[in-house]
C-alpha positions in Angstrom: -13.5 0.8 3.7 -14.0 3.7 1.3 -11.5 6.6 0.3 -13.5 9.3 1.8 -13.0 7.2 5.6 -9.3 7.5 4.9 -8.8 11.7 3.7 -6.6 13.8 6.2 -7.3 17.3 7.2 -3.9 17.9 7.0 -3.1 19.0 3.4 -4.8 22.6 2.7 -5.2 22.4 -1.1 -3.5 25.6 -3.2 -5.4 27.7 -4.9 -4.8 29.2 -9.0 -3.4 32.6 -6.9 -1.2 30.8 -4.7 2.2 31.8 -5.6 4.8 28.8 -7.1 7.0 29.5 -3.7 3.7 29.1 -1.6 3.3 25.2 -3.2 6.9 24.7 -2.4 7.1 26.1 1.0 3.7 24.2 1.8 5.1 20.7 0.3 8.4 21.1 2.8 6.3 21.9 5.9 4.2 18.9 5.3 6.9 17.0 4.0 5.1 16.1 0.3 6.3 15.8 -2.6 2.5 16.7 -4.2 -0.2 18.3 -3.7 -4.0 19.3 -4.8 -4.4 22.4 -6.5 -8.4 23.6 -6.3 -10.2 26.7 -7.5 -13.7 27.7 -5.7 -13.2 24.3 -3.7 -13.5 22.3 -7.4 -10.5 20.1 -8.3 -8.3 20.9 -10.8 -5.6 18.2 -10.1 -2.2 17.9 -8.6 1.0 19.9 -8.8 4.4 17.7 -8.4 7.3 19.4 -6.6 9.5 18.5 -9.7 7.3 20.6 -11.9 7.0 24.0 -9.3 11.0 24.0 -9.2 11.4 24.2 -12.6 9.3 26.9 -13.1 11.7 30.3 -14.3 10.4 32.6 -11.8 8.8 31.3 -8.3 6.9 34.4 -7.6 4.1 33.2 -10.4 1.1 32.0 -9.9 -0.2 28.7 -10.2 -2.3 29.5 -12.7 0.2 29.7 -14.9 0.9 26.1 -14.7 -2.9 24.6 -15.3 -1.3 22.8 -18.3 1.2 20.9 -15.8 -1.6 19.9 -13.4 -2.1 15.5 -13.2 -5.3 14.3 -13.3 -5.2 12.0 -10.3 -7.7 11.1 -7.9 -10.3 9.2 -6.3 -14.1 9.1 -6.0 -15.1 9.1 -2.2 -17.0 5.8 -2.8 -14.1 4.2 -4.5 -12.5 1.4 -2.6 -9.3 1.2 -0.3 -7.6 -1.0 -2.7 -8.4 1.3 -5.6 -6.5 4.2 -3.6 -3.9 1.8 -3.0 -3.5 1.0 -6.4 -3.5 4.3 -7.4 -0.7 5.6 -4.9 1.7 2.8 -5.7 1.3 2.9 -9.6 1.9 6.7 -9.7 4.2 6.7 -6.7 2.6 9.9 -5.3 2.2 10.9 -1.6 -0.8 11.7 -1.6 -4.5 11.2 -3.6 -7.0 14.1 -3.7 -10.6 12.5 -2.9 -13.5 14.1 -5.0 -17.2 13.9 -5.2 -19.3 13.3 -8.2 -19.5 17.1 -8.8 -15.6 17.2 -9.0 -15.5 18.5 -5.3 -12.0 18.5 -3.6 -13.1 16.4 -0.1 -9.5 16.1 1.2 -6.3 13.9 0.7 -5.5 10.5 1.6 -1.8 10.4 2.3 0.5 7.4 1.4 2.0 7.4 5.2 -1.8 6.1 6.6 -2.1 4.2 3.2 0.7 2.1 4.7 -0.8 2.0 8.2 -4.0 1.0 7.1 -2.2 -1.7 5.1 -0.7 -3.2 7.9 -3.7 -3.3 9.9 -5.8 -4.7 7.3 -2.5 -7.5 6.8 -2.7 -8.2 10.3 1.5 -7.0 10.5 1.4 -5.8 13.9 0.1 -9.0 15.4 2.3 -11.6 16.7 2.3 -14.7 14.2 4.1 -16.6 11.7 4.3 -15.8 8.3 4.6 -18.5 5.3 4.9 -18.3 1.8 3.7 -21.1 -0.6 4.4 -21.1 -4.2 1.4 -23.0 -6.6 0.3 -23.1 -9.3 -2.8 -20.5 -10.2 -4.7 -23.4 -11.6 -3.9 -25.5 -8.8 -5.0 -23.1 -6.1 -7.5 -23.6 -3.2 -7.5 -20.8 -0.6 -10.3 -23.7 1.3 -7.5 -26.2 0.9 -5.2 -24.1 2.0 -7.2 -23.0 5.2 -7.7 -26.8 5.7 -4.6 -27.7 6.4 -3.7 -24.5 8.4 -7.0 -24.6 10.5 -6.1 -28.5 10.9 -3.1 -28.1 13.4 -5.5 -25.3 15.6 -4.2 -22.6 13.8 -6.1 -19.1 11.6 -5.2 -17.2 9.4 -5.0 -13.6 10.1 -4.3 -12.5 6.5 -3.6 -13.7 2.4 -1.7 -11.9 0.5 -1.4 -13.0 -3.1 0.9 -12.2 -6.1 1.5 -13.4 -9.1 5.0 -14.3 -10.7 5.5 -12.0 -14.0 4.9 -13.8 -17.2 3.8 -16.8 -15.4 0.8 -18.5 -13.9 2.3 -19.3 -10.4 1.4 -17.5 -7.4 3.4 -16.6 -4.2 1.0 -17.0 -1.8 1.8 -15.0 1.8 -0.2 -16.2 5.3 -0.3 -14.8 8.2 -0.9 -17.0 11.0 -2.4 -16.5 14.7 0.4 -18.7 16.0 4.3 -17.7 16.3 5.4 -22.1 16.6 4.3 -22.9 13.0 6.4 -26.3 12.7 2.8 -28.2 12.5 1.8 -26.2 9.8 4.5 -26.5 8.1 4.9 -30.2 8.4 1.8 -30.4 7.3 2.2 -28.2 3.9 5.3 -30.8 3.4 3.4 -33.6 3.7 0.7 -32.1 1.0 4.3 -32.0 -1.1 3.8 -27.3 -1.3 6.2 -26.0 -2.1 7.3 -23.3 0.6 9.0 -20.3 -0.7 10.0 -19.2 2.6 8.7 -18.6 6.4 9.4 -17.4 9.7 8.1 -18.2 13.2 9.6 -20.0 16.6 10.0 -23.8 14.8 13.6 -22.4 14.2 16.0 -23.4 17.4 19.0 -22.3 15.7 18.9 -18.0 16.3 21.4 -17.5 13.4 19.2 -19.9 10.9 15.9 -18.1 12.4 17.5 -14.5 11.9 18.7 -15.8 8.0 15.3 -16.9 7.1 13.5 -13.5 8.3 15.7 -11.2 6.8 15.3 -13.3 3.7 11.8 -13.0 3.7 11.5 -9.2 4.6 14.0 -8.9 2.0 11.3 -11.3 -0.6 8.4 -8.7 0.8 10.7 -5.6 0.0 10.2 -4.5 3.7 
């Protein structure tokens, strides 16, 4: 999946004669805290909400603040995660896409950033969920998959991280199947170490809600 399949027509971009009150009044009615600032449909970068309010006057134009543009954005052939990447690391709500001529294409906003995420994570399916911790040099994504697809079960989705400073990985799977007691049996047996989980193996409803809120907490959901 590229960035120019993800781009909104939502955001209209501002242009240099767009007054400083026009950005904010456009980044309230779309609920942004950013947005894409274009001249002749080429892009010049994006102006941050912080930036237009401390602006004396807020009848200037905007291009009185080229200097305070950020150069952030995305080729149109760049990869999902890239966008991703790019989104969470400068915590902006949206990404300008661009051509190799420095076009402005459109926006890809962080709200279907996250749905895409989920689909591409499998969250909305019904399943378990199970965390290993491992060594990185001890890792086998096959082994792992062995062991899961050995009690009839898939894996819908991997997500791995690894611990800062360290060379141990939390490993998160999502399985097809909500009763994951084989599975996890059968991680025990292989002596994994299991960070945490949650499916139907719990019979105790207090013990099962402990363990999901534990791990939503772990996934900072």
């Amino acid at each position: 999946m590229t960035a120019i399949e993800l781009i909104s027509d939502l955001i209209i971009p501002l242009g240099l004669d767009d007054k400083i009150s026009t950005g904010l009044r456009y980044m309230d009615e779309n609920h942004v805290a950013h947005l894409p600032v274009t001249n002749q449909k080429k892009f010049l970068g994006i102006v941050a909400e912080d930036d237009l309010l401390m602006a004396d006057d807020h009848e200037l134009a905007l291009h009185n603040m080229v200097s305070s543009l950020h150069q952030i954005r995305i080729d149109q052939n760049d990869h999902y995660y890239n966008a991703l990447k790019i989104i969470a690391e400068k915590q902006i709500d949206l990404l300008p896409v661009t051509d190799n001529a420095d076009y402005y294409l459109g926006s890809i906003l962080r709200e279907d950033m996250v749905n895409t995420a989920s689909e591409l994570l499998s969250v909305g399916n019904p399943g378990g969920i199970i965390v290993l911790q491992v060594s990185e040099n001890d890792f086998s994504l096959s082994e792992v998959s062995r062991l899961i697809e050995s009690n009839d079960v898939k894996i819908l989705s991997v997500g791995i991280r690894t611990l800062p400073g360290t060379n141990i990985l939390h490993v998160t799977l999502k399985l097809n199947k909500i009763n994951i007691e084989p599975v996890i049996q059968t991680f025990n047996r292989f002596q994994y170490e299991i960070v945490a989980y949650f499916g139907e193996n719990e019979k105790d409803e207090e013990l099962l809600r402990e363990r999901y809120d534990s791990l939503m907490q772990y996934l900072n959901i």
